[in-house]
N, C-alpha and C positions, 0 to 999 in steps of 0.2 A: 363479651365486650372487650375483655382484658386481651383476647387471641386477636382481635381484631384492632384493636389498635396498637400490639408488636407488631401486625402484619404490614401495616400503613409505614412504620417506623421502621423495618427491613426495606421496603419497598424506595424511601425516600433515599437512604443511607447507601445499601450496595448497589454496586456497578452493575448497568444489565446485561442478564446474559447473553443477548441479541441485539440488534439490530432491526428496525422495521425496515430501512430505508437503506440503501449506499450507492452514493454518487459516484461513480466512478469515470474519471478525466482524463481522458488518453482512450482510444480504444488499437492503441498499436497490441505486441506482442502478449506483453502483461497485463494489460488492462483486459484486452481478448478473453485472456483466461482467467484470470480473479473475475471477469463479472459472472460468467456461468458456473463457476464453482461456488459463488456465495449465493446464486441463486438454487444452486443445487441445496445450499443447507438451508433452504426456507429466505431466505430474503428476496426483499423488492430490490432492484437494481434498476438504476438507470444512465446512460452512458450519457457525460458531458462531451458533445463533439459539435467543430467548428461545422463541421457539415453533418448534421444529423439524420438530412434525407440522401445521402451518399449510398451507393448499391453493396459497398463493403459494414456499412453499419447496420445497416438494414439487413444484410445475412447475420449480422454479428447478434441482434436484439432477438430475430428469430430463433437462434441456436440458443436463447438463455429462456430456461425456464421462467414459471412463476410470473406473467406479465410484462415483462422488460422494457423498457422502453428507451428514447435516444431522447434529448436535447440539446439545446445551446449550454454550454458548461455552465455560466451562472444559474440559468433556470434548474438543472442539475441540482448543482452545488446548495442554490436553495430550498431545495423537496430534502434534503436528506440532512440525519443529524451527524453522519459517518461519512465521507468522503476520501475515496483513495485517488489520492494523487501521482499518474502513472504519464508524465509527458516527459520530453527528450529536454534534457538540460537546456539545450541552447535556446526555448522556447518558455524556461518553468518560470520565470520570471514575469513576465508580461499573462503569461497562460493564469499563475497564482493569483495575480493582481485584480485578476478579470473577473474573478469567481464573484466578488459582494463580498457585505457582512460576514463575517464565519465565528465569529464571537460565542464562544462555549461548545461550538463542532469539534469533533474528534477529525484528522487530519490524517491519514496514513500516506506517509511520504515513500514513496516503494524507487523513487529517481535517484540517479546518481549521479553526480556534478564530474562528469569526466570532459576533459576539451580532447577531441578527437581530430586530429589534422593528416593529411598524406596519410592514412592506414594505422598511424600511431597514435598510444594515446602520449601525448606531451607536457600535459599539464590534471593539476587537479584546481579547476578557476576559481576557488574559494578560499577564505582565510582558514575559514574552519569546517564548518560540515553543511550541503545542502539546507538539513534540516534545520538547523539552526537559524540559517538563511529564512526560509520560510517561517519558523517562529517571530524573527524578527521584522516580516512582512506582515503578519498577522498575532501580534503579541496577545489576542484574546483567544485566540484558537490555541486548541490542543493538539499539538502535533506529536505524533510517534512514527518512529522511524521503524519501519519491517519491511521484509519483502525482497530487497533491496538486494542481497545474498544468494538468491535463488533463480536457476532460471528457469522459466516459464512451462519449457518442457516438465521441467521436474515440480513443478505446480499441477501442472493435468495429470501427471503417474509418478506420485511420489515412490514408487515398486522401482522406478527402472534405477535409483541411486542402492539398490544393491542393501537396503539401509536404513534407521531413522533418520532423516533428515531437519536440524532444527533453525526455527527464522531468529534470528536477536531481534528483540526488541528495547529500543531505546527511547524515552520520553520521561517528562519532567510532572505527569501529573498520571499518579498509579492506577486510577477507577478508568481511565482512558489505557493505559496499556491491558491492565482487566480483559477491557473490553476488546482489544486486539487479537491477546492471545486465545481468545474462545473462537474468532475469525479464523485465526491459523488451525486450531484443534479442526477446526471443522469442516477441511478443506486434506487431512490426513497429516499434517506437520506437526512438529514439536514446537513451542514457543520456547525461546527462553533470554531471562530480562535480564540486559546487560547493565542496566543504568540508567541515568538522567542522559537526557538528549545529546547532551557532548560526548555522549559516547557512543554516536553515527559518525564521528570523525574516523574512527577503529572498522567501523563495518563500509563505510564508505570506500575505504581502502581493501579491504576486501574488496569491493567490487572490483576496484582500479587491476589489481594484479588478474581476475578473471577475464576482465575483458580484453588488456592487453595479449593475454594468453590467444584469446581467441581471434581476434583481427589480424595475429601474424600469419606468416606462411609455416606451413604445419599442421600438426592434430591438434582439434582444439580439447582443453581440458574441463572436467567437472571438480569444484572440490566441497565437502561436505561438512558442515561443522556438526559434531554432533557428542553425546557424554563419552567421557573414557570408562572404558568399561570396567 
């Protein structure tokens, strides 16, 4: 009796190591890939898209193991207690808004608030960090910031960065970033926790110098955060 109700009492207290469910909103580049790789470690995935019977989602659901499926982003957002949030800044506003309820969801913010005009990027349109943003759109949700850092390529073949390659993660409630970094482990990536959510202002800007890099005329570059060895 006494084994089983530590066991009850583990069970309430830590952070799970899984996920059953993850919504995932966006099915451009990143969301393409994070759904089939988190279906590859044993999860249900389901893509929140404005057009879920579109011929591009419908390859996209077939390629993800494990069951997959598409809908309308809220019905999404509401099947799942994990949700990765993967839409294009000038859209994340109105796109976040739209989800529902998300009160006690885990929230992975993988966007990055860049204003992109004539080829450049020109601005960063926020006071402080996307993520932030979205906390303050949804103050009962849990959001954490990952992903964000990486691209996409180097999500499907973490090999080709020559490298370990590690995601920061950034949010203000610990059993939620927990639960993150078992997401990234299990996809071949390194986590590692940079802080409370004001500190996607730091990785956000990261991204700004990546993708400025690569919208110029030129080669474009990869860069890696990763331990000093």
């Amino acid at each position: 009796m006494r084994a089983v109700l530590l066991l009850i009492l583990f069970a309430s207290t830590a952070p799970a190591a899984a996920a059953s469910c993850i919504a995932i909103i966006g099915t451009g580049s990143v969301g393409g890939a994070l759904g089939p790789l988190f279906a590859g470690s044993g999860h249900e995935v389901i893509y929140g898209s404005r057009s879920p019977d579109a011929e591009r989602v419908r390859e996209l659901v077939k390629s993800t193991a494990g069951g997959a499926r598409a809908a309308l982003p809220a019905e999404a957002a509401g099947a799942c207690g994990v949700i990765v949030f993967a839409v294009p800044w000038e859209a994340a506003e109105a796109s976040f808004r739209s989800l529902g309820p998300l009160a006690g969801k885990i929230v992975v913010d993988v966007s990055n608030p860049l204003d992109v005009r004539d080829g450049q990027v020109v601005a960063i349109p926020v006071p402080n960090s996307g993520a932030e943003l979205l906390q303050s759109w949804a103050p009962q949700a849990r959001i954490v910031k990952a992903f964000n850092t990486v691209n996409y390529r180097v999500m499907l073949d973490p090999a080709i960065a020559g490298g370990p390659v590690s995601v920061p993660i950034a949010g203000d409630d610990d059993n939620a970033k927990k639960m993150v970094a078992e997401l990234v482990r299990g996809i071949g990536l390194d986590p590692v926790d940079v802080g409370p959510l004001r500190a996607a202002r730091y990785t956000e800007s990261m991204a700004m110098l990546y993708v400025s890099l690569l919208i110029r005329d030129g080669p474009a570059y990869e860069f890696y955060l990763r331990p000093r060895p």
